[in-house]
C-alpha positions as CSV (number, residue, x, y, z in Angstrom):
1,X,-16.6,26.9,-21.5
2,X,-18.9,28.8,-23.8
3,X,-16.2,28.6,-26.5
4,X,-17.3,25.0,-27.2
5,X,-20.8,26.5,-28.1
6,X,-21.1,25.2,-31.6
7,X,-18.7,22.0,-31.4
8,X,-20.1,19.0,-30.9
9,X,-20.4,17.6,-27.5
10,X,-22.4,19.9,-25.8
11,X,-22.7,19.0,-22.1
12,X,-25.8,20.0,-20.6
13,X,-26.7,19.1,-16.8
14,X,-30.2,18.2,-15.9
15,X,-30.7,18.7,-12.1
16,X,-33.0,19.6,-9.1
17,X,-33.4,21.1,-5.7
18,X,-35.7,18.3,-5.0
19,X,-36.5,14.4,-6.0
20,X,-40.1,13.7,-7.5
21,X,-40.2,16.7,-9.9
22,X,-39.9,14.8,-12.9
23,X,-36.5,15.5,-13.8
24,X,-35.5,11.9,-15.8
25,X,-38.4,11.7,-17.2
26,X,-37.7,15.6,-19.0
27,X,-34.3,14.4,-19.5
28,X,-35.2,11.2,-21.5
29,X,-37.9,13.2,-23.6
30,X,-36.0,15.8,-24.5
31,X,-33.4,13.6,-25.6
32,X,-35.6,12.4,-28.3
33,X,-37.1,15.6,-29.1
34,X,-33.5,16.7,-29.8
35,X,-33.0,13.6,-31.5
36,X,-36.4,14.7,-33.8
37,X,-34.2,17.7,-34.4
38,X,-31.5,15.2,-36.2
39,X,-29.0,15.6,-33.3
40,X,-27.2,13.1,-32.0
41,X,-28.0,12.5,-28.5
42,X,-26.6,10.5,-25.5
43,X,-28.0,10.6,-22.1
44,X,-26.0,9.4,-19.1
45,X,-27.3,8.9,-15.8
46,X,-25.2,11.0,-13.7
47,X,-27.3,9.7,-10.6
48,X,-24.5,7.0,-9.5
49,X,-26.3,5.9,-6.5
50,X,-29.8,5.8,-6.9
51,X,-30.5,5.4,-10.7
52,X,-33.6,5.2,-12.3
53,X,-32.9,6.1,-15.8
54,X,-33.6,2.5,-17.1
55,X,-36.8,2.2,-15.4
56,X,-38.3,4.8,-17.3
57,X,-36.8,3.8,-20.8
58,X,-38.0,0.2,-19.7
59,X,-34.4,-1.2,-20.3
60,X,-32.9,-3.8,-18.7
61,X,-29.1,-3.1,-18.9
62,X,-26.6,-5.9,-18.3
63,X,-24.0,-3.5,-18.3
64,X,-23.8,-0.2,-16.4
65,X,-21.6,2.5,-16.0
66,X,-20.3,0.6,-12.3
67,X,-19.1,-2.2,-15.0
68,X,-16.9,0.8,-17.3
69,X,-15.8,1.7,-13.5
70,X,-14.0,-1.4,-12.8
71,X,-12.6,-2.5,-15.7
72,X,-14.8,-5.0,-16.4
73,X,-16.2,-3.6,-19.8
74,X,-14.9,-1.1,-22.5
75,X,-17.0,2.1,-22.6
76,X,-18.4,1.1,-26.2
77,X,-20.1,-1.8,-24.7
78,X,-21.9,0.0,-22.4
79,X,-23.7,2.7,-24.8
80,X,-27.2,1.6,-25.5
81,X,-29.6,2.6,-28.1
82,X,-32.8,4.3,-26.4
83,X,-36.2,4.8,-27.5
84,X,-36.7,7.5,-29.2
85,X,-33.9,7.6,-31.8
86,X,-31.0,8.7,-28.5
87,X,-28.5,6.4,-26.9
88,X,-28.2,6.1,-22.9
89,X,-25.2,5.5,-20.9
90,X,-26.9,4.2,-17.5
91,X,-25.9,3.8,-14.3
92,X,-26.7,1.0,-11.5
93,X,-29.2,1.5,-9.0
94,X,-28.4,0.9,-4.9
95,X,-24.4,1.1,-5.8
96,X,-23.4,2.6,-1.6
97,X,-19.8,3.2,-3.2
98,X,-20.9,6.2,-5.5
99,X,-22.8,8.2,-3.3
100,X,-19.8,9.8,-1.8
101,X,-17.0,11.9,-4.1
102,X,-14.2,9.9,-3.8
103,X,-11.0,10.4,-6.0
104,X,-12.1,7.0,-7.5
105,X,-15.1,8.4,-8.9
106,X,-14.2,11.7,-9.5
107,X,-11.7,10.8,-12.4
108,X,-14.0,7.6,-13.7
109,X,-16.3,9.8,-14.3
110,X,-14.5,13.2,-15.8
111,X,-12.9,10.3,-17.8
112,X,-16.1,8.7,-19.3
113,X,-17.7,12.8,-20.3
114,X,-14.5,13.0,-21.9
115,X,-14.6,10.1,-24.3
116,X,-18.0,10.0,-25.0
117,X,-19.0,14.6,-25.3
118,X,-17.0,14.2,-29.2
119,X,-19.0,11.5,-30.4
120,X,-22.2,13.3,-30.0
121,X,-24.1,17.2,-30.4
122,X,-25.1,16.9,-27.3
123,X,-24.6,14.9,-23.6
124,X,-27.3,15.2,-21.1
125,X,-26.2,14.6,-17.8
126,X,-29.2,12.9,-15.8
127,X,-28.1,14.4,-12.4
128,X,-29.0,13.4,-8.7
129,X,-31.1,15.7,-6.8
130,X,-30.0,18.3,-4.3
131,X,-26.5,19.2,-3.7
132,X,-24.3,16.5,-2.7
133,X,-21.0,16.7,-3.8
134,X,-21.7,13.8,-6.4
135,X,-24.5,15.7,-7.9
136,X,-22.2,18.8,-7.8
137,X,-19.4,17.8,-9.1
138,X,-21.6,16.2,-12.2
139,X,-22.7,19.3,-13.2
140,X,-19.5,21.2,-12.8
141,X,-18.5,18.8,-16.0
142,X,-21.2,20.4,-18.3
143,X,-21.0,23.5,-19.9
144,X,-24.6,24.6,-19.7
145,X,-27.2,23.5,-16.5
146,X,-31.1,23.1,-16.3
147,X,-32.6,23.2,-13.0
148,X,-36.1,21.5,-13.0
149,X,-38.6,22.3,-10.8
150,X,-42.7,22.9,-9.9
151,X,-45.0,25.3,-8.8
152,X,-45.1,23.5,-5.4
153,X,-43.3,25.7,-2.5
154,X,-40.9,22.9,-1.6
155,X,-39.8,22.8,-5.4
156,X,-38.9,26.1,-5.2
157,X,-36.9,26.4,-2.3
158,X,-34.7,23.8,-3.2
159,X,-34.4,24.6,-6.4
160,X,-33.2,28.2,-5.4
161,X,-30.5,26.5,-3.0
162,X,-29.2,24.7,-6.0
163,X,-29.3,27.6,-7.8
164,X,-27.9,29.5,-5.0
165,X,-24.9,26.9,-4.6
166,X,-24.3,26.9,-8.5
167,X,-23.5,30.5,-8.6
168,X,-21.4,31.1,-5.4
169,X,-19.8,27.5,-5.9
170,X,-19.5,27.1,-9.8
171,X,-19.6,30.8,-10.8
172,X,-22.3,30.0,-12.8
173,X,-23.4,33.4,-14.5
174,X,-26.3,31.7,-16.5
175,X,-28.9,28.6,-15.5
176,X,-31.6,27.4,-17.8
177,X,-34.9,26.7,-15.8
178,X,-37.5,24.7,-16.4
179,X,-41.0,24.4,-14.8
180,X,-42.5,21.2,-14.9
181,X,-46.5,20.3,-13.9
182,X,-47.7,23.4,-14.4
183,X,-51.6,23.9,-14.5
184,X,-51.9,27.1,-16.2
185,X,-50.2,28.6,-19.0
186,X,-47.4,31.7,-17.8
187,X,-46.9,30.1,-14.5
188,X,-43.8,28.8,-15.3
189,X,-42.6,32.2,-16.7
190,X,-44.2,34.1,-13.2
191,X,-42.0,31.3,-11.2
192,X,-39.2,32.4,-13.6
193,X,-39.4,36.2,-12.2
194,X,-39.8,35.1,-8.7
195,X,-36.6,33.1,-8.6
196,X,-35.0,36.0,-10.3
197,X,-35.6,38.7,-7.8
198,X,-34.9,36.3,-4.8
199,X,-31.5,35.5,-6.9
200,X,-30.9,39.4,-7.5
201,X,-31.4,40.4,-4.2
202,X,-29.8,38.1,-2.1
203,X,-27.3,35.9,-4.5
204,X,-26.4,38.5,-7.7
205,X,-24.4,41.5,-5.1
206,X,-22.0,38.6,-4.0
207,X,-20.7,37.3,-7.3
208,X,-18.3,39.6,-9.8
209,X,-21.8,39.7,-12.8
210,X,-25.6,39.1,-11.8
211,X,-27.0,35.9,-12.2
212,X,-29.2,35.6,-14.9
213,X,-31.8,32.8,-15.0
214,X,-33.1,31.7,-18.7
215,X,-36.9,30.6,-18.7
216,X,-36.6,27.9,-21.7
217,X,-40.2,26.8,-20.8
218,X,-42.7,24.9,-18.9
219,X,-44.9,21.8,-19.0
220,X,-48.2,21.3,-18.1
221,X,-49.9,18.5,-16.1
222,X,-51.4,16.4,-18.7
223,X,-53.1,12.9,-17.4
224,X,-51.3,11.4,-20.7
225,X,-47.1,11.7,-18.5
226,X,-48.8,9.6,-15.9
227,X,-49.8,7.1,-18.4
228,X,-46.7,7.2,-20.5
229,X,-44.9,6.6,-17.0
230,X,-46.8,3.7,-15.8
231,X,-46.4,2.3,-19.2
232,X,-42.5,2.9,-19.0
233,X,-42.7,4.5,-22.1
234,X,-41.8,8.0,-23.7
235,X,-44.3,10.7,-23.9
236,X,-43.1,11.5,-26.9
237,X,-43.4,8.1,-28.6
238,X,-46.7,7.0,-27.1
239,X,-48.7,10.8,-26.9
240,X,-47.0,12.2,-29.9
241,X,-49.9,15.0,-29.8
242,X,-50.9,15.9,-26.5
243,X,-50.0,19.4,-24.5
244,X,-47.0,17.7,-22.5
245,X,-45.3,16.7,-25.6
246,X,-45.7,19.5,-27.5
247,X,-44.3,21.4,-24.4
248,X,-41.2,19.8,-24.7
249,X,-40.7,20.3,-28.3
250,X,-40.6,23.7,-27.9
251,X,-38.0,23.6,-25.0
252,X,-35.8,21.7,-27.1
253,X,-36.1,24.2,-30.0
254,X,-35.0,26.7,-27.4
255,X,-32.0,24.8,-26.7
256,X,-31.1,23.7,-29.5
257,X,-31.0,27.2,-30.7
């Protein structure tokens, strides 16, 4: 897909091994760092079965992507504007019927990236974590993929099974990573090397070109993500300044590049 590079509509998968390692909540703020950048922006939560996208925004959708779904709505209706200068496509929470792959959801969905990637620079997919075949198939619709982890052991081991899955599965021959709560600076870049000689020893000899894992940054644990959560807010609205944000507009320089 890398021919699309520099068309609009660039599709880029936001995902984890794990839950809990902040994955939305870098999804929604990079969307409006991008957004900073003067791109246009849509996020859609990819997460059909257990979304939270709309808590963190603190919106309170009367129409989700389950409405587009059925027929009830036309797509348009259901693209909001976000905080933040982006605009959210979001999904309903507790919906049993889209936690499994069926055919049903399979086309709705490829059908919905498909209308909307044109209209914008750039689509993040706000995926599931771990590797069902929901979360999966999600990010076999983007061209590019950012696996979001921490420092904590856990983190790491699922986020090299994803990783792990992505290249034997997708023939993924590049995966952006991201390190999230870090509490010193280079961790996220040591993490980065440690992933990399797991994945070149025991994933890279299988596939037809190594895997190559790109370090696009990390962010640190700042007290002020806690508070911007609890306050359902975006970092980069309320804390404008502090370490967390400035984290994340450098990682969206490095992807916008």
């Amino acid at each position: 897909m890398t021919e699309q590079a520099n068309m609009p509509g660039r599709i880029l998968a936001v995902t984890s091994g794990k839950g809990g390692v902040g994955k939305t909540f870098v999804s929604a703020n990079l969307a409006a760092a991008l957004a900073r950048r003067g791109e246009r922006v849509l996020v859609l939560d990819a997460d059909l079965g257990l979304a939270n996208l709309d808590v963190v925004l603190n919106l309170f959708p009367k129409i989700t992507l389950h409405d587009v779904f059925t027929g009830k709505v036309p797509l348009e209706q259901a693209i909001l504007p976000a905080p933040g200068g982006f605009s959210v496509l979001l999904a309903g929470s507790g919906m049993v019927e889209y936690s499994r792959l069926t055919p049903e959801v399979r086309d709705q969905l490829q059908s919905v990236i498909e209308s909307v990637a044109p209209r914008y620079d750039r689509v993040l997919l706000d995926t599931g974590a771990g590797i069902s075949d929901v979360v999966l198939y999600a990010i076999s619709l983007a061209h590019d993929v950012m696996v979001v982890a921490t420092p904590e052991p856990t983190s790491l081991t699922d986020a090299y099974a994803t990783i792990k899955v992505l290249a034997t599965q997708q023939r993924r021959t590049h995966i952006k990573l991201l390190v999230n709560q870090v509490s010193r600076a280079g961790e996220g870049r040591v993490i980065r090397g440690q992933l990399q000689q797991v994945v070149d020893r025991y994933v890279s000899n299988a596939l037809p070109e190594p895997l190559k894992l790109e370090f696009v940054g990390e962010v640190p644990t700042d007290g002020a993500v806690r508070e911007a959560i609890q306050k359902r807010q975006l970092l980069m609205e309320c804390f404008p300044g502090c370490a967390a944000s400035q984290a994340l507009v450098s990682i969206a320089a490095k992807i916008a590049e």
